[in-house]
C-alpha angles and dihedrals in degrees: 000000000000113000116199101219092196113117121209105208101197106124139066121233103251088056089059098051127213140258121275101173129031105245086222103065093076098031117127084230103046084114082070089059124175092000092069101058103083095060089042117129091190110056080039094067091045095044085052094039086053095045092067088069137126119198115236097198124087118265108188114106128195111244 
């Protein structure tokens, strides 16, 4: 399967959501733990869905 790597950066975070619950705790294949997630369709769509992301919360440190 062909992944497109391009990222489209057009939502906020908080527009996105957030997880409440680990897919993998109710997977057919969670016995196969961690070896599975690399083929896995599912934690593929919400990586990507994260990615296009952009943090509300502020990133600059004092030094």
């Amino acid at each position: 399967m062909l992944m497109n790597n391009s990222i489209k950066r057009d939502l906020f975070d908080f527009e996105i959501g957030y997880l409440v619950k680990s897919p993998c705790l109710n997977c057919e294949d969670k016995n196969d733990l961690p070896k599975c997630h690399a083929q896995c369709v599912v934690l593929d769509k919400i990586q990507t869905t994260l990615a296009r992301g952009i943090s509300s919360q502020a990133t600059s440190y004092e030094n």
